[in-house]
FILUMSE-474993 format. One line per field, with one value per residue: residue in one letter; chain; x, y, z of N, C-alpha, C in turn. Coordinates in Angstrom, 1 decimal. Example, Ala and Ser with C-alpha at 12.3 -4.5 7.8 and 13.67 -1.06 7.14 Angstrom:
<sites>
seke c(A:S);
roti c(A:A);
n_u c(13.2:12.8);
n_v c(-5.7:-2.2);
n_w c(7.8:7.1);
ca_u c(12.3:13.7);
ca_v c(-4.5:-1.1);
ca_w c(7.8:7.1);
c_u c(13.2:12.9);
c_v c(-3.3:0.0);
c_w c(7.8:7.9);
</sites>
This chain:
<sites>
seke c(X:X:X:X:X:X:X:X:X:X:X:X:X:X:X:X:X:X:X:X:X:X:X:X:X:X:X:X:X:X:X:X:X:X:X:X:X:X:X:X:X:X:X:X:X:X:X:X:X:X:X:X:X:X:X:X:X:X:X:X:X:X:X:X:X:X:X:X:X:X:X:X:X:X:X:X:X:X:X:X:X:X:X:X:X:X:X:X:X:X:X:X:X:X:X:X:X:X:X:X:X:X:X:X:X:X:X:X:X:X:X:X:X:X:X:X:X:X:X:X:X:X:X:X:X:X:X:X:X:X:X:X:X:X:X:X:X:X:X:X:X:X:X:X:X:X:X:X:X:X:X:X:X:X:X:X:X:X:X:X:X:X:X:X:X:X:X:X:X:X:X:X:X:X:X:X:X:X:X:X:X:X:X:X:X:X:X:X:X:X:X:X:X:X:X:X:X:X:X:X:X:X:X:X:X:X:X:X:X:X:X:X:X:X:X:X:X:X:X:X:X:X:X:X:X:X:X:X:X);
roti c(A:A:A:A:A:A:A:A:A:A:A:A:A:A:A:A:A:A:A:A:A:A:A:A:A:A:A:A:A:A:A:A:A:A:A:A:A:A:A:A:A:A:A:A:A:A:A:A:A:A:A:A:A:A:A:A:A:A:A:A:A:A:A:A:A:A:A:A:A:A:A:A:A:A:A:A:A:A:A:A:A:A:A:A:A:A:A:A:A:A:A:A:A:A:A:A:A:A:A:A:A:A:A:A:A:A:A:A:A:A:A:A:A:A:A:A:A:A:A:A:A:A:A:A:A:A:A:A:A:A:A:A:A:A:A:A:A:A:A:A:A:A:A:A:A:A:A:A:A:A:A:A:A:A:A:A:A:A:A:A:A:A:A:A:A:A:A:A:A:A:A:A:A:A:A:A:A:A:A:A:A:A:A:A:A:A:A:A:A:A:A:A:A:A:A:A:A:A:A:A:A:A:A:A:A:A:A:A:A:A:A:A:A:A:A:A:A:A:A:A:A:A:A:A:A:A:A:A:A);
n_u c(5.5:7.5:7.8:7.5:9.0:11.1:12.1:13.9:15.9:17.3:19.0:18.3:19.4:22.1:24.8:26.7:26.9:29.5:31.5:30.7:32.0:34.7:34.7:34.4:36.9:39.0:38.2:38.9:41.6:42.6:41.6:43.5:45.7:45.9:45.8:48.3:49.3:50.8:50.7:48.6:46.9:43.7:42.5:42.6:41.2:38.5:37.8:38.0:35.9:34.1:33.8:33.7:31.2:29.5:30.1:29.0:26.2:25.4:24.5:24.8:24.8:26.8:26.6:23.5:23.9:25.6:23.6:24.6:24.3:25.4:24.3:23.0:23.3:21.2:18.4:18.9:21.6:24.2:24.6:27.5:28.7:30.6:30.4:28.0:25.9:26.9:28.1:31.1:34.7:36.4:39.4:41.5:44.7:47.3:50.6:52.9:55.4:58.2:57.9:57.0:53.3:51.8:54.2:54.1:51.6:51.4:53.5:51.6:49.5:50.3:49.5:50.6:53.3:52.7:52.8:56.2:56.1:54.1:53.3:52.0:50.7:50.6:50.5:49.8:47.8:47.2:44.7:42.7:42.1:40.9:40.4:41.3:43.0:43.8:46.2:46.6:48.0:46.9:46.7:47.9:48.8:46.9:45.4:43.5:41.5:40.8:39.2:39.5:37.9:38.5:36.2:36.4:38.2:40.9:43.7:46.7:45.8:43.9:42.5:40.0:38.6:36.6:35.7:35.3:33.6:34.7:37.2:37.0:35.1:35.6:36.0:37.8:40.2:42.9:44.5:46.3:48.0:49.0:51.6:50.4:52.5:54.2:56.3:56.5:54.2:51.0:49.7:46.8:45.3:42.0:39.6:37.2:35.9:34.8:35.8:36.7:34.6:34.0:33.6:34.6:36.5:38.5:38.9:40.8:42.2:43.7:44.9:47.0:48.5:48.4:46.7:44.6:44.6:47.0:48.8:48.0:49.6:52.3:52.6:52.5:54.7:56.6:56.1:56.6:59.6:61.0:60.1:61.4:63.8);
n_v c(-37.1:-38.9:-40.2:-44.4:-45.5:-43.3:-43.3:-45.7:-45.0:-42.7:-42.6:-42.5:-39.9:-40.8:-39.9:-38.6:-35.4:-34.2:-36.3:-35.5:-32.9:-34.2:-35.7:-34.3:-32.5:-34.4:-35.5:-33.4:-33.5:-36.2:-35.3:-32.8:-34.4:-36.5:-34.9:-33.9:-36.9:-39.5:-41.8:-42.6:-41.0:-41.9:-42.8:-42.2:-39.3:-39.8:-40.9:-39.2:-37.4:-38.7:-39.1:-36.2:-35.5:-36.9:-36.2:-33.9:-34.2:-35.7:-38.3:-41.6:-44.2:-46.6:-46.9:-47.2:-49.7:-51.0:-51.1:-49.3:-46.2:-42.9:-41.5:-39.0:-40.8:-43.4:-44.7:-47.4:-47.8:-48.7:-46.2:-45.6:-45.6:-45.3:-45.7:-46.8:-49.6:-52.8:-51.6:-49.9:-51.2:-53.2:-54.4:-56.2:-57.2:-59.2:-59.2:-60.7:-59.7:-60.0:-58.7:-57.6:-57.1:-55.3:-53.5:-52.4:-52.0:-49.4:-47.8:-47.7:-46.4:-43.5:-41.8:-39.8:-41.3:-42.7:-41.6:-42.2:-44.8:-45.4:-45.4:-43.2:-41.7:-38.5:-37.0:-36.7:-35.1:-34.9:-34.5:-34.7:-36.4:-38.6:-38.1:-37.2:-35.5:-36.2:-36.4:-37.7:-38.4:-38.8:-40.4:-39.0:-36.7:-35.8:-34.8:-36.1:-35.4:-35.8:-35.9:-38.4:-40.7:-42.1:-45.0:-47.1:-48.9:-51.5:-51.5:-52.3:-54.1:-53.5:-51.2:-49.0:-47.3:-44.6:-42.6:-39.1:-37.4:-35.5:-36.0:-39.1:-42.0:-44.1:-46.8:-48.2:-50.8:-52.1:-55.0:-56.3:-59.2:-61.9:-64.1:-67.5:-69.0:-68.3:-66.7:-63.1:-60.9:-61.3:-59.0:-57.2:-55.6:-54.3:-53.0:-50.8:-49.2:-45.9:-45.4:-42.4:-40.8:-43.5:-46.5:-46.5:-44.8:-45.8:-48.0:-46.7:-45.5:-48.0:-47.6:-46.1:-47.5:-47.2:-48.7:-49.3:-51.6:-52.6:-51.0:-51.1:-53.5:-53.0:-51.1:-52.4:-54.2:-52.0:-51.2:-53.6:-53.7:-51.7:-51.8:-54.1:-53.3);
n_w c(-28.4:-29.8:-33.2:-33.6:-36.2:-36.3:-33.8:-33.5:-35.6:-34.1:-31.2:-28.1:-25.6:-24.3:-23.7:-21.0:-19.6:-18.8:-20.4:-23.0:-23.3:-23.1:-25.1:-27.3:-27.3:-27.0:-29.9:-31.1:-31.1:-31.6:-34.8:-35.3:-35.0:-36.4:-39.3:-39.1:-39.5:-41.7:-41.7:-39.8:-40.9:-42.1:-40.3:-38.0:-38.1:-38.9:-36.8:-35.4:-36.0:-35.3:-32.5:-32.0:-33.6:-31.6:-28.7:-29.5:-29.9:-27.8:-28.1:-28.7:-30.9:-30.9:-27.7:-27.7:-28.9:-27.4:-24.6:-23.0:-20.8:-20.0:-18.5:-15.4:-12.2:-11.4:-9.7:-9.0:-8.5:-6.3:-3.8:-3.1:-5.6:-8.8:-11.4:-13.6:-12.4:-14.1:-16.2:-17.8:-17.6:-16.7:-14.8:-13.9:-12.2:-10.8:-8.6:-7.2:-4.0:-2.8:0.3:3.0:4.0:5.3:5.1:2.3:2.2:3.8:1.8:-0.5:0.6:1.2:-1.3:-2.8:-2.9:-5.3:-7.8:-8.8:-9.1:-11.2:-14.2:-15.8:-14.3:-13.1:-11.2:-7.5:-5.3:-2.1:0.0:2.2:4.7:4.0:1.0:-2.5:-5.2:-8.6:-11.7:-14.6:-17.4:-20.9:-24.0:-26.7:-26.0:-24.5:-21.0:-17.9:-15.1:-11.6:-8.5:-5.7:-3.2:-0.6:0.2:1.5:4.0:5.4:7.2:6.2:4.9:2.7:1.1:-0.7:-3.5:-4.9:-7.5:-7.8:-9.4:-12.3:-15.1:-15.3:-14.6:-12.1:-10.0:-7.6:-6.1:-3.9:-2.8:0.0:0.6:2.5:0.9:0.0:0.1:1.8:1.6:0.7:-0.3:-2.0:-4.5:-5.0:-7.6:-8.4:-10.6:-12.1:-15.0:-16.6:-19.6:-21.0:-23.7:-23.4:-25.0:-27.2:-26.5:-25.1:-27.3:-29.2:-27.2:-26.8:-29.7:-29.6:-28.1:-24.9:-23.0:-20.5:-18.7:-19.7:-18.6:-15.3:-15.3:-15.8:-14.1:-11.7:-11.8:-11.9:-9.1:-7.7:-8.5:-7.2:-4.5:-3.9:-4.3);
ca_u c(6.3:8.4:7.3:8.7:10.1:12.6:12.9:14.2:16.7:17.6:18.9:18.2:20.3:22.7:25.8:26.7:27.7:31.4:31.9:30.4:32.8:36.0:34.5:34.8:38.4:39.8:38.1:39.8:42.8:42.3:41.7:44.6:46.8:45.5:46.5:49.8:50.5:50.2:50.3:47.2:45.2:42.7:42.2:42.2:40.3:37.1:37.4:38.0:35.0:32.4:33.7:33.5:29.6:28.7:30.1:28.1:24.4:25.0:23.6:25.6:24.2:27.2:26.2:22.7:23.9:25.8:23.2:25.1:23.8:26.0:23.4:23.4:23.2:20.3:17.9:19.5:23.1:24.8:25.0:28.4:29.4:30.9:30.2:26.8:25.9:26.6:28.8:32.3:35.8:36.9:40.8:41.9:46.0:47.9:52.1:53.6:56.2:58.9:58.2:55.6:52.0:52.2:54.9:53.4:49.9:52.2:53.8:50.7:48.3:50.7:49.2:52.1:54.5:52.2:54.0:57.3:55.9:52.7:54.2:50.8:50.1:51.3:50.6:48.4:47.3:46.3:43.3:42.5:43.2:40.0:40.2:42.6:42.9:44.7:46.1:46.7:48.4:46.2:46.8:47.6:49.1:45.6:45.1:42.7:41.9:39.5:38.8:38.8:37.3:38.3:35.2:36.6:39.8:41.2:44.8:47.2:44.9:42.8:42.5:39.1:38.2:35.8:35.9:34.3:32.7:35.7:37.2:36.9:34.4:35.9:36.3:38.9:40.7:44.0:44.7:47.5:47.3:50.9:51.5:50.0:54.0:54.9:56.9:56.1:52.5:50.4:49.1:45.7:44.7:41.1:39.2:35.8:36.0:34.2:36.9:36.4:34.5:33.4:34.4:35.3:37.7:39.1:39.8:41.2:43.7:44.3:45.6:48.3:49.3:47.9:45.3:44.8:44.9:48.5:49.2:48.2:50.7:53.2:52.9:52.9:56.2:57.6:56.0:57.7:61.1:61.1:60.0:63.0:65.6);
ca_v c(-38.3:-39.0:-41.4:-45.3:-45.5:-42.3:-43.5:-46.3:-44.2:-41.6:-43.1:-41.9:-39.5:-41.5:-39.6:-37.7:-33.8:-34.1:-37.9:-34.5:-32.3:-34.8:-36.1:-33.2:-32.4:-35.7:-35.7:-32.2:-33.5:-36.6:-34.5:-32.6:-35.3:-37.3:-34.0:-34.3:-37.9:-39.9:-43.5:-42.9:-40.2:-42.3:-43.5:-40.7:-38.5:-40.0:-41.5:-37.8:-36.7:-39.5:-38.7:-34.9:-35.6:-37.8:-35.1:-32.2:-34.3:-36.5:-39.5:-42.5:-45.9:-47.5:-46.9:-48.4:-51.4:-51.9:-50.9:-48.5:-44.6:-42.1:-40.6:-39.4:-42.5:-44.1:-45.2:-48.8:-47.3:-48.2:-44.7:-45.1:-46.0:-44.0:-46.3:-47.3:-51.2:-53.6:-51.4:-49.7:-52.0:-54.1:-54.8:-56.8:-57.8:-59.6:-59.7:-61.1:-58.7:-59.8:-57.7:-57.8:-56.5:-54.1:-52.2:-52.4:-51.2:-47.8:-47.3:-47.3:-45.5:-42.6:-41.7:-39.1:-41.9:-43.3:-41.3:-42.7:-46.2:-45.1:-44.3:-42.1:-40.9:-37.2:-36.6:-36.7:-34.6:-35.6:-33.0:-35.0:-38.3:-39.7:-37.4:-36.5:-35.0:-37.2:-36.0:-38.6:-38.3:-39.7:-40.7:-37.5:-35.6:-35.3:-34.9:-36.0:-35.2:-36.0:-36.3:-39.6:-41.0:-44.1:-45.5:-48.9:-49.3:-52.2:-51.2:-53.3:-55.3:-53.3:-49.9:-49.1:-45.9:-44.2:-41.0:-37.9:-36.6:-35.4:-36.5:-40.8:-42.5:-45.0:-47.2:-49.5:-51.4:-52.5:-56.0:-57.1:-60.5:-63.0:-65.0:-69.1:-70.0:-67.9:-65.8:-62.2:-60.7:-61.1:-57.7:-57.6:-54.5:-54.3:-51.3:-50.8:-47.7:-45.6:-44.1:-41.2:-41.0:-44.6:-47.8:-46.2:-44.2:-47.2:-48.4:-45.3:-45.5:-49.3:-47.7:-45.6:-48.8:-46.9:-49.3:-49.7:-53.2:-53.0:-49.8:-51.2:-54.7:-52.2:-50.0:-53.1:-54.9:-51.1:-51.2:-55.0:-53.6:-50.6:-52.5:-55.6:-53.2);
ca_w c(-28.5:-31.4:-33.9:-33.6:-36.7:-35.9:-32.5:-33.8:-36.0:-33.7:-30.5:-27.3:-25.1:-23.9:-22.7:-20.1:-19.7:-18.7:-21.4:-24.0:-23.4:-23.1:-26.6:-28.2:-26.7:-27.7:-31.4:-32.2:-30.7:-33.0:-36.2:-35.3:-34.4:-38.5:-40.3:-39.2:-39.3:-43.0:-41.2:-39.0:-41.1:-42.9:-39.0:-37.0:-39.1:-39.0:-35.4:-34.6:-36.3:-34.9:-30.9:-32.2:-33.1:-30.3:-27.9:-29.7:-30.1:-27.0:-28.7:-29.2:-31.6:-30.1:-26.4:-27.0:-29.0:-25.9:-23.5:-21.9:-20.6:-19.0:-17.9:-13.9:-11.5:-11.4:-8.7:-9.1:-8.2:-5.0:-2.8:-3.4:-7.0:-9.6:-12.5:-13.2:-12.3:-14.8:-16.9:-17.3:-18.1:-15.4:-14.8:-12.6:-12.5:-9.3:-8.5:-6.1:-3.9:-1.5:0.9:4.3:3.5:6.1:4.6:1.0:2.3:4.1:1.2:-1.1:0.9:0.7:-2.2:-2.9:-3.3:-6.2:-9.4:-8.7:-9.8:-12.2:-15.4:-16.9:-13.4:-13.3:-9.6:-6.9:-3.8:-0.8:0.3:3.5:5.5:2.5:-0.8:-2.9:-6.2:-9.0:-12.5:-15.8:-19.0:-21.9:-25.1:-27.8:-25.2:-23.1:-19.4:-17.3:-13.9:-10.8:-7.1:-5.6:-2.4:0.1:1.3:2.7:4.3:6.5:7.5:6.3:4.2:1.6:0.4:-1.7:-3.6:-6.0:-8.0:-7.2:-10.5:-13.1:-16.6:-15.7:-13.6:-11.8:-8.8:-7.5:-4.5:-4.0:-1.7:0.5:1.1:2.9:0.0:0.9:0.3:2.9:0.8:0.6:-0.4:-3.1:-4.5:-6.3:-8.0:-9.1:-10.9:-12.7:-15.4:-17.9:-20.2:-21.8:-24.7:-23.6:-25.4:-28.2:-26.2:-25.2:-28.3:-29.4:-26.5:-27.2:-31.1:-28.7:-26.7:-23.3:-22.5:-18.9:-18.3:-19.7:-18.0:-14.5:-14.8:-16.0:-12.9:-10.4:-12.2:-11.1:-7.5:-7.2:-8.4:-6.4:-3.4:-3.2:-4.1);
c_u c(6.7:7.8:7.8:9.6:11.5:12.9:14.0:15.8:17.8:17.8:19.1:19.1:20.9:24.3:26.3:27.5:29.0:31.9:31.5:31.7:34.1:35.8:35.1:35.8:39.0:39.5:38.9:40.8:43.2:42.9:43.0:45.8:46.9:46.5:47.6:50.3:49.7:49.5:48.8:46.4:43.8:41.7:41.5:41.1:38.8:37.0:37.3:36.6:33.8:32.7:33.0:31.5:29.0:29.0:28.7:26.2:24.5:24.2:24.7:25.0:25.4:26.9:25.1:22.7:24.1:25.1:23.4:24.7:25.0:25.2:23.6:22.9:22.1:19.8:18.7:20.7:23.2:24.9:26.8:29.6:29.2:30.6:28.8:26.7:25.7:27.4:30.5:33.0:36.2:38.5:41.4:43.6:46.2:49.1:52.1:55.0:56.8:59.3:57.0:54.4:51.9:53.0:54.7:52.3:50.7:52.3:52.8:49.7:49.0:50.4:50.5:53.1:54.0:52.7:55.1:57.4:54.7:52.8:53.7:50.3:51.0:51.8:49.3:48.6:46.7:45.5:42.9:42.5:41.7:40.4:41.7:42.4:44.2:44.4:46.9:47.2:47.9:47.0:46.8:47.6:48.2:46.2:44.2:42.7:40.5:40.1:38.6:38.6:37.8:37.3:35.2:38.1:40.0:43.0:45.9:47.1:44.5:43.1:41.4:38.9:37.8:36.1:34.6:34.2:34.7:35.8:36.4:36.5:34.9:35.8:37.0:39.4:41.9:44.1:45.9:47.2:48.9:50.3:51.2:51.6:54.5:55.6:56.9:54.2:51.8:49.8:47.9:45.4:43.3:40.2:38.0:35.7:35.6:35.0:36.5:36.1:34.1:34.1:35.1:36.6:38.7:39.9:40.5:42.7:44.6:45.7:47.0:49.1:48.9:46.7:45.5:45.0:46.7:49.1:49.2:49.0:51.6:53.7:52.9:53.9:56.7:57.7:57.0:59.0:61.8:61.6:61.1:63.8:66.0);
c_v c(-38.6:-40.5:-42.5:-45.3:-44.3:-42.4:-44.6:-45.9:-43.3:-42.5:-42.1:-40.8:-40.1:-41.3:-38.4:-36.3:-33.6:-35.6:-36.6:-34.1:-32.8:-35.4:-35.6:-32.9:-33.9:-35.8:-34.5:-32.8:-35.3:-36.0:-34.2:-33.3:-36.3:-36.2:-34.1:-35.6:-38.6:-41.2:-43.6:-42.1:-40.7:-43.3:-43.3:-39.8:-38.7:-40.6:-40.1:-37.3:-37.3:-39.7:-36.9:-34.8:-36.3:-37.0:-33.6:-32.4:-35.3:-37.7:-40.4:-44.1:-47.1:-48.1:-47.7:-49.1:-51.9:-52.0:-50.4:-46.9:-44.3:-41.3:-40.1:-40.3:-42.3:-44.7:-46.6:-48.9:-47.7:-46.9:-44.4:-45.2:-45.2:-44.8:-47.3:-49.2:-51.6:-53.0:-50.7:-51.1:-52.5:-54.3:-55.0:-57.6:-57.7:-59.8:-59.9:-60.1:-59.4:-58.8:-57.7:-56.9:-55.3:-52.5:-51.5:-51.7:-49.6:-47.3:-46.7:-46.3:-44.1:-42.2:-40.5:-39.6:-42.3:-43.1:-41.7:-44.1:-46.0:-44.4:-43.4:-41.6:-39.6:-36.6:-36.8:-36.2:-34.6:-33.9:-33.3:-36.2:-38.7:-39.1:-37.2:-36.3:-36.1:-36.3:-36.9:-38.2:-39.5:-39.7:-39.3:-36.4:-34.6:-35.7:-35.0:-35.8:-35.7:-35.9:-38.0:-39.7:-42.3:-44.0:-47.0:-48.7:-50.1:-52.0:-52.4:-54.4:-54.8:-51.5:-49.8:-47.9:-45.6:-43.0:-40.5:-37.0:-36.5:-36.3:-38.4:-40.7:-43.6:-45.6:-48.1:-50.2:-52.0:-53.1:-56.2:-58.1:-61.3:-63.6:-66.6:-69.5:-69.6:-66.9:-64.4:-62.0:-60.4:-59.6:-57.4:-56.0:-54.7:-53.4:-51.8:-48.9:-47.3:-44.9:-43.1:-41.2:-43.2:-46.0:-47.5:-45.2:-45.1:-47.7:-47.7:-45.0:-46.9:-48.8:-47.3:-46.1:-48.0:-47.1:-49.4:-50.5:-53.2:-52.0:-50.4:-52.4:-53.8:-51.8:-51.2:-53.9:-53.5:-51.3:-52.4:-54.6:-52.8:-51.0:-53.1:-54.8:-53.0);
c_w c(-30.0:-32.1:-33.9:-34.3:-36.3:-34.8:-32.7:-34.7:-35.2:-31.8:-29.4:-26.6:-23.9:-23.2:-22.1:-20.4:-19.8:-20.2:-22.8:-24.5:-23.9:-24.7:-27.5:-28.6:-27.5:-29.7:-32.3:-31.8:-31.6:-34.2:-36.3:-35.6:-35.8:-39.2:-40.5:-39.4:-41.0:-42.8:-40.6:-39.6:-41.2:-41.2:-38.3:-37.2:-38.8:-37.3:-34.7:-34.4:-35.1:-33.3:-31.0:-32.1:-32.4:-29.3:-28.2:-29.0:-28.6:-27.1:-29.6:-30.1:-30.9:-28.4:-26.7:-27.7:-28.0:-24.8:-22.5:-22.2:-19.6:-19.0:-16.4:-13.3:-11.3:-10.3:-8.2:-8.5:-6.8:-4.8:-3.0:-4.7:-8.1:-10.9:-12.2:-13.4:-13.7:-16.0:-16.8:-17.8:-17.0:-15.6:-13.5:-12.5:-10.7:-9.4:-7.5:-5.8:-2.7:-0.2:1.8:3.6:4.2:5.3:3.1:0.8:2.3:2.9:0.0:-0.1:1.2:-0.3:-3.2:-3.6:-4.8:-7.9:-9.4:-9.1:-11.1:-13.1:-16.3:-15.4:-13.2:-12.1:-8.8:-5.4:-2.9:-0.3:1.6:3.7:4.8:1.4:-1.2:-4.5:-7.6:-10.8:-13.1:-16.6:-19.8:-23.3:-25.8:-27.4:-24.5:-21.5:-19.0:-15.5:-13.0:-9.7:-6.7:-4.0:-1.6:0.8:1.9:2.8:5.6:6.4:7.6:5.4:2.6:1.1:-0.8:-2.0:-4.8:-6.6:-7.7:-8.4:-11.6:-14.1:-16.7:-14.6:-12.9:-10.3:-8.6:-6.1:-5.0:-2.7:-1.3:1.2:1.5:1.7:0.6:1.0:1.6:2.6:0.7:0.3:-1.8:-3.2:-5.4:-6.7:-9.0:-9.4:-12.1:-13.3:-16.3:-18.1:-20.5:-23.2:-24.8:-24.3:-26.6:-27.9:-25.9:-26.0:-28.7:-28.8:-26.6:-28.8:-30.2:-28.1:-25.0:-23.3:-21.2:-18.3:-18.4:-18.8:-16.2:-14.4:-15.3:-14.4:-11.8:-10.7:-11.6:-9.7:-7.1:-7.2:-7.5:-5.1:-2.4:-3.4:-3.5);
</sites>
């Protein structure tokens, strides 16, 4: 057993095998991305370096100020959740769409149709009437990719789905609800996610303006326009 004081120093291992790898990847692509630019070196540079060694040693001081492990899920975990309880980024944005819920739900659960309004979604392949395969454009001319999963669906109404291991852990749902005016249908999108690279990836993509919060009211101002025209 390691001594307090250096436990105390040396913080535990705290992130996961694939959040390693994607570390790594993003801090050379970082570095890279400093050398060339003057405005953001003094930025980049070092944010490169300290994803670079938190991918290599797996040990983050930010993770357990925050109390967060990507470690694998944990006894405590729902059976079906890709983001361990109590952490991850939450984002939750709602529009209103002139247009029946019905045909709103159709057109989303095509998942197909979904790049045509999702302006960092690259594509996505349906694998079977639940999975499908989905590929991202990140920040610094990254890609991410995964599997995802519907494990709740009421037709018409809802649409719920988790990821199946790959770059970002996530889970989310998308609501159709008649608007109370009478009007068309409120649309809720709600999502629970560990970036890549964690919170500090996050911020990272905040410097690039592709945060996800702004990225999903982005992509449902498209769906609305799409929609009425």
């Amino acid at each position: 057993m390691a001594p307090k004081s250096l436990t105390k120093l040396v913080p535990p291992l705290n992130v996961g095998y694939g959040e390693r790898w994607m570390s790594v990847a993003a801090g050379i692509g970082l570095i890279a991305f400093g050398l060339n630019s003057r405005r953001f070196r003094r930025v980049l540079i070092p944010a490169g370096g300290v994803l670079v060694l938190r991918g290599l040693i797996g040990r983050s001081s930010l993770n357990q100020m925050l109390g967060r492990n990507g470690a694998p899920m944990r006894e405590t975990d729902s059976p079906v959740a890709s983001v361990h309880r109590g952490e991850g980024i939450r984002v939750d944005k709602t529009i209103t769409i002139n247009r029946p819920a019905e045909e709103l739900y159709s057109f989303w659960r095509n998942f197909e149709n979904l790049p045509s309004f999702m302006g960092h979604l690259e594509s996505v392949k349906v694998l079977d009437s639940l999975r499908s395969h989905w590929v991202v454009k990140g920040p610094a001319a990254t890609h991410f990719a995964w599997d995802a999963e519907i494990h709740n669906e009421i037709p018409g109404k809802l649409i719920a789905w988790r990821s199946l291991g790959g770059d970002v852990n996530h889970a989310g749902s998308v609501h159709f609800r008649p608007n109370q005016d009478g009007q068309g249908t409120d649309v809720r999108v709600e999502m629970l996610y560990e970036p890549p690279a964690g919170k500090v990836g996050a911020a990272i993509a905040k410097l690039f303006g592709e945060e996800p919060a702004g990225q999903v009211a982005d992509d449902l101002r498209r769906f609305k326009a799409a929609m009425e025209s």
